[in-house]
C-alpha positions in Angstrom: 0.0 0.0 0.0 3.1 2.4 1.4 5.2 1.6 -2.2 1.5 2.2 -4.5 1.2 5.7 -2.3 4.7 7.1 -3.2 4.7 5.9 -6.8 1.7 8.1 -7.3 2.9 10.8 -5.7 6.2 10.7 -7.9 3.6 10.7 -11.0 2.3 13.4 -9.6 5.6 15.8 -9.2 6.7 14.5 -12.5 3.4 15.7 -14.0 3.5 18.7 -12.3 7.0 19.6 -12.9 5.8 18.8 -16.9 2.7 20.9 -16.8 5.4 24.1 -15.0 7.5 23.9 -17.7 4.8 23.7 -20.6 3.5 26.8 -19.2 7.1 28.8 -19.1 7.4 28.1 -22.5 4.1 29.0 -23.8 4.3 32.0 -21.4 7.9 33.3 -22.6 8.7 31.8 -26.2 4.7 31.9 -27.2 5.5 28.3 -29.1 8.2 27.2 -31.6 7.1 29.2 -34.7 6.5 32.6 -32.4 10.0 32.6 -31.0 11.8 31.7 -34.3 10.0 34.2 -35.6 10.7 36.8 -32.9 14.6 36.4 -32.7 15.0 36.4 -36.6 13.3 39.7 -36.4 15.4 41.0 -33.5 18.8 39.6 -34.8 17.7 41.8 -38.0 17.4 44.7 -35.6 20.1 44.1 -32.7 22.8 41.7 -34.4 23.3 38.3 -33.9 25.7 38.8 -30.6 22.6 40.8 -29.0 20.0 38.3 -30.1 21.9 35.1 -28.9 22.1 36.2 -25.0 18.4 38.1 -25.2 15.3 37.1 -24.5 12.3 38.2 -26.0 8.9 38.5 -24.7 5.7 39.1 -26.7 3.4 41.9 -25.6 1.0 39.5 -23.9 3.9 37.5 -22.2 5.0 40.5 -20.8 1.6 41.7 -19.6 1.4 38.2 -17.5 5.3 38.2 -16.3 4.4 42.2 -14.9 7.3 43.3 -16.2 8.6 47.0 -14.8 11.5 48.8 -15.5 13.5 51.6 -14.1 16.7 53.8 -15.2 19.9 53.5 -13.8 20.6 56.8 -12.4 22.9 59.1 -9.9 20.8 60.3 -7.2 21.4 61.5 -3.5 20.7 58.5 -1.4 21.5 58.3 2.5 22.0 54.9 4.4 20.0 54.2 7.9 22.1 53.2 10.7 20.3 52.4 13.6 21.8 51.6 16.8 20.9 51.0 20.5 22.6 52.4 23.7 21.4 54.3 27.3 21.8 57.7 28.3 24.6 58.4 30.5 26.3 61.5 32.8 28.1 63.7 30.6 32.0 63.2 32.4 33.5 66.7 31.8 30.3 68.1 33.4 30.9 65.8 36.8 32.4 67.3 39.9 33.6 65.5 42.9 33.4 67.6 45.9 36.5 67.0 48.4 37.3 68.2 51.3 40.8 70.6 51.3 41.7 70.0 54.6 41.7 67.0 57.6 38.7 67.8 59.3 35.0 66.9 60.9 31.7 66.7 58.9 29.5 69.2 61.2 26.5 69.8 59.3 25.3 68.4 56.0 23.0 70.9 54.3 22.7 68.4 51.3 21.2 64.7 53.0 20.0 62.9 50.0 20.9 61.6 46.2 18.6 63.2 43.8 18.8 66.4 45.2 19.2 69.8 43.6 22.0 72.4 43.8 22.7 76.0 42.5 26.2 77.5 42.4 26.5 78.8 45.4 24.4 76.8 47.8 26.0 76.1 51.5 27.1 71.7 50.8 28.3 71.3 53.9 30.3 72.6 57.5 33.8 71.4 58.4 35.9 71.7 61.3 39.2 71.0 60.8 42.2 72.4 63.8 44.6 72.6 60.7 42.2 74.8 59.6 41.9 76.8 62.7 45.8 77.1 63.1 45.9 78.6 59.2 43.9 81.3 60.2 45.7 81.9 63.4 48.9 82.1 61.7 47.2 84.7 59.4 46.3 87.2 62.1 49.9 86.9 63.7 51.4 87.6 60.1 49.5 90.8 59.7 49.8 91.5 63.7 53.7 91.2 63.2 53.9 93.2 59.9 51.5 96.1 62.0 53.7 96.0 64.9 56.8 96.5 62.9 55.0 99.4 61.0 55.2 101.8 64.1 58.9 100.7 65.2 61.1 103.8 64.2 63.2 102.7 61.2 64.5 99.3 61.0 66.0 97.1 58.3 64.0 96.8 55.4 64.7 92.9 55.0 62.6 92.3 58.3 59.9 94.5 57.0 59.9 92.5 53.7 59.8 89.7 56.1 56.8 90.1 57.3 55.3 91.1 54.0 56.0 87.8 52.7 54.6 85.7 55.3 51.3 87.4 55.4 51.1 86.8 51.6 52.3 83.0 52.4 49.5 82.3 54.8 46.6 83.9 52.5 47.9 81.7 49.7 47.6 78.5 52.2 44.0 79.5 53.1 43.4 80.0 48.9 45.2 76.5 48.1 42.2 75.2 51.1 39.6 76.3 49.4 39.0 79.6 51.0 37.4 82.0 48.7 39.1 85.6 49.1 35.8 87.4 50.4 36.0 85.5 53.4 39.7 85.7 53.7 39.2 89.1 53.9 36.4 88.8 56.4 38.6 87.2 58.4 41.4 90.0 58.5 38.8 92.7 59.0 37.3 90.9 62.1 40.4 89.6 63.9 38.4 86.6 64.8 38.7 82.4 63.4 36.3 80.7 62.3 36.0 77.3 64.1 33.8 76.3 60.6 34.5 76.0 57.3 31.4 75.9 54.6 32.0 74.1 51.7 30.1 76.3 48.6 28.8 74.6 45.3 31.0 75.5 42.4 28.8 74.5 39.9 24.8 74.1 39.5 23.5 70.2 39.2 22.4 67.2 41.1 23.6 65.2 43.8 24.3 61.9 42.4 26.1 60.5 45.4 27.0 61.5 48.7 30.2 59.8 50.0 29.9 60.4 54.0 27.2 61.4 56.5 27.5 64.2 59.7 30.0 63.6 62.4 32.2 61.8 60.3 36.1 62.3 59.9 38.0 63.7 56.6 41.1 63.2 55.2 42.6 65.5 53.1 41.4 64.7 49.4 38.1 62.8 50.5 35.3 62.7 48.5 32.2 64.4 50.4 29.6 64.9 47.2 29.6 64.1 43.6 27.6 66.2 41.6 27.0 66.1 37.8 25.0 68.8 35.5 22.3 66.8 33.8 21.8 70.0 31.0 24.5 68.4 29.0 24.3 64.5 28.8 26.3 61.9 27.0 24.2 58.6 25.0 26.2 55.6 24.6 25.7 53.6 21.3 26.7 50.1 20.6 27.7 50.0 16.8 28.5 46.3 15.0 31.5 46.4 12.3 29.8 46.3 10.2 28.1 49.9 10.6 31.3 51.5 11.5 32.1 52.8 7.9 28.9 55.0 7.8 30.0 56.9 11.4 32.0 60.0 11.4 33.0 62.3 14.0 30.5 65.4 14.2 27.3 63.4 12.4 23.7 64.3 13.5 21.8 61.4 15.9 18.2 61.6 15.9 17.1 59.7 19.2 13.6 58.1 20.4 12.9 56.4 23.6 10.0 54.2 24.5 9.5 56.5 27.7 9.1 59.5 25.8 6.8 58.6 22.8 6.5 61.0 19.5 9.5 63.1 21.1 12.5 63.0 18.6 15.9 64.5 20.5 18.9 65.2 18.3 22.5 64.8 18.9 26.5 65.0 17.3 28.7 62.5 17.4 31.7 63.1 20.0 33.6 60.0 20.2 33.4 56.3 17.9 35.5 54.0 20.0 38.9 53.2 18.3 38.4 49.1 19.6 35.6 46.8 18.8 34.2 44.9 22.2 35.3 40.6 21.9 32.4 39.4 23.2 29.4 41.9 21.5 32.1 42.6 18.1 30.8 46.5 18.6 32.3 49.2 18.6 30.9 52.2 21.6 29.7 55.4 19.8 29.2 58.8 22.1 26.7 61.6 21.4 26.7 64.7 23.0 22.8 65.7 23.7 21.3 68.9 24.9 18.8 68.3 28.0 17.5 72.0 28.8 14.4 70.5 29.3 15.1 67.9 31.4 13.5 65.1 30.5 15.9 62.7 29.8 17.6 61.0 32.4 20.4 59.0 33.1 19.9 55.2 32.6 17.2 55.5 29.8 17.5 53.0 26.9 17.3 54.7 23.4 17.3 54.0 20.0 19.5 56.2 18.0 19.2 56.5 13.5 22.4 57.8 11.7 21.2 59.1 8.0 24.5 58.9 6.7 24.7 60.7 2.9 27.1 59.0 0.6 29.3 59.8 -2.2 29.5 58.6 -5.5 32.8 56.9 -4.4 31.1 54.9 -1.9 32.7 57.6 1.0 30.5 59.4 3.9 30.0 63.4 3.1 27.9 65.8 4.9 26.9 68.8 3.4 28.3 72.1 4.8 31.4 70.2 6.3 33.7 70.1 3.2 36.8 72.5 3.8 35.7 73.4 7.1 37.7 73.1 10.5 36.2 71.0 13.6 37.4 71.3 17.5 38.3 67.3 18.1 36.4 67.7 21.5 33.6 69.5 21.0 31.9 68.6 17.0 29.3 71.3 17.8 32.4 74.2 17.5 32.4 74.2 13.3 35.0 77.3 11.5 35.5 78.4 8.2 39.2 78.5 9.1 42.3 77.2 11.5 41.6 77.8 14.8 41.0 77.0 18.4 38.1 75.6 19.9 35.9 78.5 22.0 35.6 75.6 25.0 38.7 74.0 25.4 40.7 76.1 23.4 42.3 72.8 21.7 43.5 74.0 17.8 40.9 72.8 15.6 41.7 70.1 12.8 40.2 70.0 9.2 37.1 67.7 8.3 39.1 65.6 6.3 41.2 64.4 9.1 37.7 63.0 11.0 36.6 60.4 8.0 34.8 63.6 5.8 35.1 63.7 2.2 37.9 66.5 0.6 35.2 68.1 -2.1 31.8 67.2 -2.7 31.7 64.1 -4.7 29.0 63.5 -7.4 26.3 61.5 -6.5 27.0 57.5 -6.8 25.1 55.5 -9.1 22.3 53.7 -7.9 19.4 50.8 -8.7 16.3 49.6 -7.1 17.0 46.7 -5.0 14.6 45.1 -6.7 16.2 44.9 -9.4 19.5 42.6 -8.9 19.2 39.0 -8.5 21.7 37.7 -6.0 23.1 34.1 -5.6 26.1 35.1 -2.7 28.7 34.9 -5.5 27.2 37.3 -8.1 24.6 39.5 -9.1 22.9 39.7 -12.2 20.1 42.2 -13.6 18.1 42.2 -16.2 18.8 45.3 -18.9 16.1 46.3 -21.6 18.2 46.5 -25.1 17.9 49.7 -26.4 17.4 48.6 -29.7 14.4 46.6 -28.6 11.8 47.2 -25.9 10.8 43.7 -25.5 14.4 41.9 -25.7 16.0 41.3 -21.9 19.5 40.4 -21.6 21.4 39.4 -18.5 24.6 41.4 -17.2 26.8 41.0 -14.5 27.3 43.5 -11.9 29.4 44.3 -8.8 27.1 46.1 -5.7 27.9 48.2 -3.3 26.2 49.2 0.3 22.2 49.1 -0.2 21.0 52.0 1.3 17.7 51.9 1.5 15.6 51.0 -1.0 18.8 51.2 -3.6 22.5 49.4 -4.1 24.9 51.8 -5.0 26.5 50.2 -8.2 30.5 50.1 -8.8 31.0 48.2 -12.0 28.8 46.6 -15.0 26.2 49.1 -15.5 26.0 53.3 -17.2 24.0 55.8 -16.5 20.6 55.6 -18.5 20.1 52.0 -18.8 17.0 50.2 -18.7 17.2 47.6 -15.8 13.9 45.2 -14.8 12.7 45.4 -11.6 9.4 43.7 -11.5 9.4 39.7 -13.5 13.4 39.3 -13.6 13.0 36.0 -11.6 10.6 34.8 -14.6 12.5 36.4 -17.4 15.7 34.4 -15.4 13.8 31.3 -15.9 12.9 31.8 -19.4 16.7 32.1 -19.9 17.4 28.8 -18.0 15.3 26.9 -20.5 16.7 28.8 -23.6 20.1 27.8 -22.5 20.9 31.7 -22.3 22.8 33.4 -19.8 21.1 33.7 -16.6 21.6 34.0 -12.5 22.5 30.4 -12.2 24.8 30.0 -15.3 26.0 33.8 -16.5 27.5 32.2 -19.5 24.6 30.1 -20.4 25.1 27.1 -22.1 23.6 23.6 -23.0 20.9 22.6 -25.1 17.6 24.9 -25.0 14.9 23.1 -23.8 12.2 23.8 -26.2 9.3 20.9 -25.6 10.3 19.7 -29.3 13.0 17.8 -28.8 13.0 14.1 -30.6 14.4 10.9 -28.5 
């Protein structure tokens, strides 16, 4: 029963696979006598090199294979990178607040992560003897120098003496920290201060606080760290693969699930000069704006890179040809040399970051639809121009696809007519002719033509 069951279904592939090719040729050579007739008619128009690799369709086979068309043409395309990272501090906005001097937490005005600060704003108090003895040694300096001032007239070494060591003990009380108002406070009142308040030097947010009240200092302890969340950095994981299209100074649009229908925008700082073993990525930093606060620290985003490429395959942005970049800071751009208006770093020339020299002409491009790809080769389809209805294979070498296009390096000019729609049929009609086709470029062999006598 099992051996009658597969016999009939082998009849029935080998009827079927009968029937499929009966129908290919009745569908692309429209019978013996049409085809004859067709390539004697186009080797009268084309030439007979022409009309052996071509295939011809009839009107009505061509209305059933939906053949479509399209010119190969230069035209401005741009690639889609899309990566994945989190938002993170941005490092040369982070300050780690220390204490300048052996000493006592007192008071903590600041007793929680999270919280706010202004420049300005009282951190925390600190008593510190070394502290104490500074400003002691202070008022004796400017007691001595006073005294020596009424004495009737003395050598002047002594008097520059004394000069010197007040100057020597309000440069220790600077090197602790000690802003110069409250140096001079301190003159002007004759008395110490058994305290020392530790001022914010910058406006941000507490992101860690080290030690609590009533504990003891060294010199060079960490008390607060506290990072401005205006400016943030996002962190990017990039494959190999996507490295060519990243340049120094590029545009990041950014979305984030917590956030939905806001778009944020960023430049490129930093692309990572080592690829990660275990992920094979490279890390990617953008520099973001956050006036508004509303991304924080932590959040996962999902960055797109709209790189525009040359005809030469290479990565240009508009506006940056010939211009000259700060290597820290991509949002400083100058006509000229230069330094940077932040860090003051010279600035270097676009070129030097991965930018194109001039603006290259745009690179030459097909739908990517139109190549058929076997992982050794490509092949399209191109309409003779002699004929309309004739199809012959060619050979082509791809670049990047970016988008809906593949840039194209070799085997292909500007104006022809590739197929885009019905090249897998018009490939098959070529199999059976024995014509050049995905699977055999050269063609080859017998054609198959449902006539053939045994």
């Amino acid at each position: 029963m099992k051996l009658l069951l597969n016999n009939k279904r082998l009849l029935f592939l080998i009827v079927g696979a009968g029937l499929l090719v009966l129908f290919l040729l009745y569908l692309f050579i429209g019978g013996k006598d049409h085809q004859e007739a067709a390539m004697d008619h186009s080797q009268h128009q084309m030439g007979g090199k022409h009309a052996m690799h071509a295939v011809t369709l009839s009107p009505a086979a061509r209305a059933l294979a939906e053949v479509q068309v399209s010119s190969v043409e230069r035209k401005e395309v741009r690639g889609e990178v899309r990566l994945f990272g989190k938002v993170d501090y941005d490092e040369t906005l982070v300050s780690y607040i220390t204490s300048w001097f052996p000493g006592r937490i007192e008071k903590m005005y600041l007793n929680y992560t999270g919280i706010s600060v202004n420049k300005g704003d009282h951190m925390a108090d600190i008593y510190s003897p070394k502290l104490i003895s500074g400003q002691e040694e202070l008022l004796q300096s400017l007691q001595a120098l006073a005294s020596f001032t009424k004495q009737d007239q003395s050598s002047s070494f002594v008097h520059k003496n004394a000069q010197a060591n007040v100057e020597a003990s309000r440069a220790k009380l600077r090197l602790w920290g000690i802003p110069e108002e409250r140096i001079k406070s301190i003159e002007s009142s004759k008395k110490v201060d058994d305290v020392m308040t530790i001022i914010a030097p910058m406006s941000g947010v507490v992101i860690q606080k080290h030690i609590s009240e009533g504990h003891y200092v060294k010199e060079g302890s960490h008390i607060f760290t506290i990072a401005d969340l205006s400016e943030l950095w996002v962190k990017l994981d990039a494959y190999e693969s996507d490295l060519v299209w990243l340049r120094y100074g590029q545009d990041v649009e950014f979305t984030t699930d917590a956030l939905p229908g806001r778009t944020f925008t960023g430049v490129i700082s930093f692309i990572d000069p080592f690829l990660s073993e275990k992920t094979r990525t490279a890390s990617v930093r953008v520099n973001i704006t956050n006036e508004e606060k509303l991304l924080k620290p932590g959040m996962f985003l999902k960055g797109l890179v709209r790189p525009l490429v040359t005809s030469e395959g290479g990565v240009s942005t508009k506006g940056f040809a010939g211009k000259w970049i700060a290597p820290m800071h991509p949002q400083i751009v100058k006509d000229g040399p230069g330094s940077c208006d932040i860090c003051g770093m010279p600035l270097v020339k676009a070129e030097e970051l991965g930018y194109v020299e001039t603006e290259e002409g745009m690179p030459l491009v097909i739908p990517h639809t139109a190549p058929l790809l076997t992982g050794k080769r490509a092949i399209v389809y191109v309409q003779l121009p002699e004929d309309s209805s004739s199809f012959m294979a060619k050979k082509v070498v791809l670049g990047a696809r970016l988008g809906d296009y593949y840039i194209v390096k070799r085997g292909l000019e500007e104006g022809e007519v590739v197929v885009v729609n019905g090249n897998f049929k018009i490939d098959s009609a070529s199999q059976i002719l024995a014509k050049p086709s995905m699977m055999k470029p050269e063609g080859g062999g017998k054609p198959k033509t449902g006539h053939q006598h045994h």
